[in-house]
N, C-alpha and C positions, 0 to 999 in steps of 0.2 A: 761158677755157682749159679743155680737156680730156683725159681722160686717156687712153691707145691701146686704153682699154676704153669710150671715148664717153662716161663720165661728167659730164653737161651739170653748171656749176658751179651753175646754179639747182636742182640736184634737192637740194642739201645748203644752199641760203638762206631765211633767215625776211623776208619782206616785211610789214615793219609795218602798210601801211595808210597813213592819213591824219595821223597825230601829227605836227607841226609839226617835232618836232627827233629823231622816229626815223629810223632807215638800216635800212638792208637789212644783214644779218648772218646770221651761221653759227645754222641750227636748231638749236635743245632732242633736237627728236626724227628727223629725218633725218640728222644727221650722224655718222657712226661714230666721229669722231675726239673729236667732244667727247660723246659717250655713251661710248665708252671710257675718258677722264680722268673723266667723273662717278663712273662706276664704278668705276676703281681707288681716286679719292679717299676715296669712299664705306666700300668694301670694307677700305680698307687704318684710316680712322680705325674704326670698328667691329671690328677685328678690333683694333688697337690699345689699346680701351675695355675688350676682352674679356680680352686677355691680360696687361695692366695688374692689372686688381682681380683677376684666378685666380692668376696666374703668376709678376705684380712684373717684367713686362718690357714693350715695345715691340714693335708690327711689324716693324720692324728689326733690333731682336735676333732675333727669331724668326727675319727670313731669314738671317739668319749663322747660328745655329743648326743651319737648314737644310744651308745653304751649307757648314758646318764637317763634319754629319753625312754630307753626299754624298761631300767632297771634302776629308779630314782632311790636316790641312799647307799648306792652302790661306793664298795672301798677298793680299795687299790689294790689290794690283792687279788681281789673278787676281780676285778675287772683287766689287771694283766692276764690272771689265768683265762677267762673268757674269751679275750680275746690274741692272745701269744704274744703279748707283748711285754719287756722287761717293766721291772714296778717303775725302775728310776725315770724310764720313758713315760708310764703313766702318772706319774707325779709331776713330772714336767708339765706334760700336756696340763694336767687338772691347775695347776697354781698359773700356767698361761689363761688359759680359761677365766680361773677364777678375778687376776688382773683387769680382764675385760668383760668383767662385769655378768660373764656367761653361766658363773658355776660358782656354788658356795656348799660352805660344809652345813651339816647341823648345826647348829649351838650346842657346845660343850664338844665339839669334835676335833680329833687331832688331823693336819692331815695325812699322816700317815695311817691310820688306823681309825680315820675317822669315812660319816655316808656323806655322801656328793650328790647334790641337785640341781639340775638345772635353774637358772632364775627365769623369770620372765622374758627378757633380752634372750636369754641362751634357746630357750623355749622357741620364740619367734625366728631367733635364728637356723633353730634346727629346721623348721617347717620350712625356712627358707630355702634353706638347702634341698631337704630332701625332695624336692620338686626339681631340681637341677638332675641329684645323685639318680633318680629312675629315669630322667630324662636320656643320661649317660650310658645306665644299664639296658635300655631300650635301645641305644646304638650299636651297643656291644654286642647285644644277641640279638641284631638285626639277620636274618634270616635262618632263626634257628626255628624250629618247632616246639608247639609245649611241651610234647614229651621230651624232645631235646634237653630241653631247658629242665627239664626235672630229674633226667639221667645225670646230667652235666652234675648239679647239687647232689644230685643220691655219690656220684663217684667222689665228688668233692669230698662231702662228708664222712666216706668210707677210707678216704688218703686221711685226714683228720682223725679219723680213728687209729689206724695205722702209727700215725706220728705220736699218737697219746700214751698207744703201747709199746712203744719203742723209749719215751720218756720215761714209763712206771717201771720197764726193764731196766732201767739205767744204761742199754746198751743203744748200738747203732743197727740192729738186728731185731728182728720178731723172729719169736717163735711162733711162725704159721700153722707147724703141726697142732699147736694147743688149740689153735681158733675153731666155732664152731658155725662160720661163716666166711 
C-alpha cells in the first residue's frame, strides 16, 4: 500500500535477514511514526523525572497547568480534546492539582463538567516551571535553525491533523484523495 505521496511501504520496513523466526517489521530508524512515540515516550518520562524531584508533580499536571494557564475555566472535556488525552486522565490530574492547592473549580462547578483555574500557588508554580520547560526545549533543539524549528511544528501539526481525520473517519485510514492539501 501507498500513500498519494508514493510512499513505497518498504521505505518504513526492517528486514531481519536470516533468523529462523524474525519477520519483517516497522524500522527503529526510518519510520516516523515510531521515532515520534520513542520520542514523546522519552521526552515525556524525563520531563516527568525532572518535575517530580524540582516541582512534586507530573508531566501531566504540568500539561494542565499549562492548559489551565492558556485557557482559565477550561473543562475536562475541553481540555482532554485539546490536548489527546483520555477525560479519566484529566480528571486525575485536575483533582491532584486541586489537592495541592494548585487548581480549583468555579463556585457552583462540578468537576466533571465544571471550569478549572489555576489559584495563585498553581499560577507561581506554572511560571516556575516554565522557565525550566524552555530551558529544556532549548536543549532539545540545540542546533536546529529557526526555520528548522518552524518546519519541525508546521510537520508536527500536519501529523495532528492527519490523526484528527483519521479520528472523525472512525477508521485507521485517511482518505488522502479527499484532502486539498
Amino acid at each position: 500500500m501507498t500513500s498519494d505521496l508514493d510512499l513505497p511501504d518498504d521505505l518504513f520496513l526492517f528486514h531481519p535477514g536470516d533468523a529462523e523466526d524474525a519477520r519483517r517489521t516497522l524500522s527503529f530508524r526510518r519510520t516516523p511514526t515510531v521515532l515520534l512515540t520513542f520520542a514523546a515516550n522519552r521526552f515525556t518520562r524525563l520531563a516527568s523525572r525532572e518535575y517530580q524531584a524540582r516541582f512534586g508533580i507530573g508531566a501531566m499536571d504540568w500539561r494542565m497547568l499549562v492548559m489551565l494557564a492558556r485557557e482559565p475555566g477550561t473543562g475536562v472535556n475541553h481540555a482532554a480534546r485539546t490536548i489527546g488525552i483520555d477525560k479519566a486522565a484529566v480528571s486525575r490530574s485536575l483533582r491532584r492539582l486541586a489537592d495541592l492547592g494548585l487548581a480549583r473549580l468555579d463556585d457552583g462547578s462540578t468537576a466533571a463538567r465544571g471550569a478549572w483555574r489555576l489559584t495563585g500557588q498553581g499560577a507561581a508554580l506554572h511560571d516556575r516551571i516554565l522557565d525550566v520547560a524552555l530551558d529544556r526545549q532549548s536543549k532539545l533543539l540545540d542546533g536546529f535553525t529557526r526555520a528548522e524549528v518552524s518546519a519541525f511544528a508546521d510537520y508536527l501539526r500536519r501529523f495532528l491533523g492527519n490523526l484528527d481525520d483519521m479520528a472523525a473517519d472512525g477508521t485507521t485510514q485517511t482518505n488522502a484523495t479527499q484532502r486539498s492539501d
